[in-house]
C-alpha positions in Angstrom: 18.4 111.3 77.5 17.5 113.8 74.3 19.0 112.8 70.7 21.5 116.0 71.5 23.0 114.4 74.1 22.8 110.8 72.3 24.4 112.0 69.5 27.2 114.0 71.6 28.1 109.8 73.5 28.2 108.4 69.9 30.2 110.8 68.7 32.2 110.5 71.7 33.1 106.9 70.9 33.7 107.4 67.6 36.2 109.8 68.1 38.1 107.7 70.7 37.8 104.7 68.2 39.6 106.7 65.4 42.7 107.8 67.7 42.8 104.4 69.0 42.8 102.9 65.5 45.4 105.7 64.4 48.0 104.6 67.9 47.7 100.8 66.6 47.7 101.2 63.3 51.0 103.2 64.6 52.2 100.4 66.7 51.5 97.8 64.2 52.6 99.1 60.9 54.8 102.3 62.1 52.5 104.6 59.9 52.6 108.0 60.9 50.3 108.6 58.3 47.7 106.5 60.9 48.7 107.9 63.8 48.1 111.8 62.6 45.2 111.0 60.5 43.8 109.0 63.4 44.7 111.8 66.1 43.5 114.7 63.8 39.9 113.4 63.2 39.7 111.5 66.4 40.3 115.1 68.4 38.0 116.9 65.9 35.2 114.0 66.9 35.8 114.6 70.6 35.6 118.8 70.1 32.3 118.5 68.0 31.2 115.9 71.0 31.8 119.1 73.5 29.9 121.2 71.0 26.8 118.7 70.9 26.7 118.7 74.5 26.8 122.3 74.9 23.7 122.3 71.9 25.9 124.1 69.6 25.2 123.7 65.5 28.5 123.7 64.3 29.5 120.8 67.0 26.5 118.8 65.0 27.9 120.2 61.2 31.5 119.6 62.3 30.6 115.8 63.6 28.6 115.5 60.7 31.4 116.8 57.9 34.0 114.5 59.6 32.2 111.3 59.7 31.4 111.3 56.6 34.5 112.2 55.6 35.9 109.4 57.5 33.1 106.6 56.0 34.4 107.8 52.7 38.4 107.1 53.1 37.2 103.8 54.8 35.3 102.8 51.9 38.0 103.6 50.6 40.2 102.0 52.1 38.2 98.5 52.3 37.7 98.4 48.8 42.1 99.2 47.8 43.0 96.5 50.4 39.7 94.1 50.7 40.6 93.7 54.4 37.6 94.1 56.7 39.6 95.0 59.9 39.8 98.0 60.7 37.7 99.7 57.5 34.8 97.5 57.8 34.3 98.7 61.5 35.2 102.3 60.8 32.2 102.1 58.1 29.8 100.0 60.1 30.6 102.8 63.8 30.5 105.7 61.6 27.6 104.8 59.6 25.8 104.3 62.7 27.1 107.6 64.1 25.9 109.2 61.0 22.7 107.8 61.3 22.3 109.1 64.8 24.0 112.6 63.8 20.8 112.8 61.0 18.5 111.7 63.5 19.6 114.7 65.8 19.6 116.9 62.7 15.5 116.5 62.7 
């Protein structure tokens, strides 16, 4: 398995953890705000995933621009309400994703 195709899974998982997290934080709370937030850059994950895998650069710059924009709300996020669940995981998955993303950058 190449870093293309690495980074293409991660960014995979990421993207189905952010529209998961937006559907509970739905359920839980009844924030629409979640759930279209969660949708919008969970779908944009998943179509710069597709890109990845068909070796495309803006599937890489898309996955790129939208992980980090996510790592910043997060932070964000974590340091307004000083709960670790779910910021603290959305930082520690999409720094890790970010780190792989780099890595397939060269």
């Amino acid at each position: 398995m190449n870093i293309t195709s690495t980074a293409a899974i991660v960014t995979l998982m990421y993207g189905v953890l952010a529209i998961m997290g937006g559907a509970i934080g739905y359920q839980q709370a009844r924030s629409k705000v979640s759930l279209i937030s969660g949708s919008a850059s969970g779908a944009l994950l998943l179509v710069a995933a597709v890109g990845l895998l068909q070796n495309q650069g803006w599937g890489l710059v898309l996955a790129i621009a939208v992980t980090v924009l996510l790592i910043i709300v997060f932070v964000g996020r974590l340091i307004k309400t000083r709960k670790l669940m779910p910021a603290g995981l959305m930082i520690v998955v999409g720094v890790a994703t970010l780190a792989t993303l780099l890595q397939a950058l060269g």
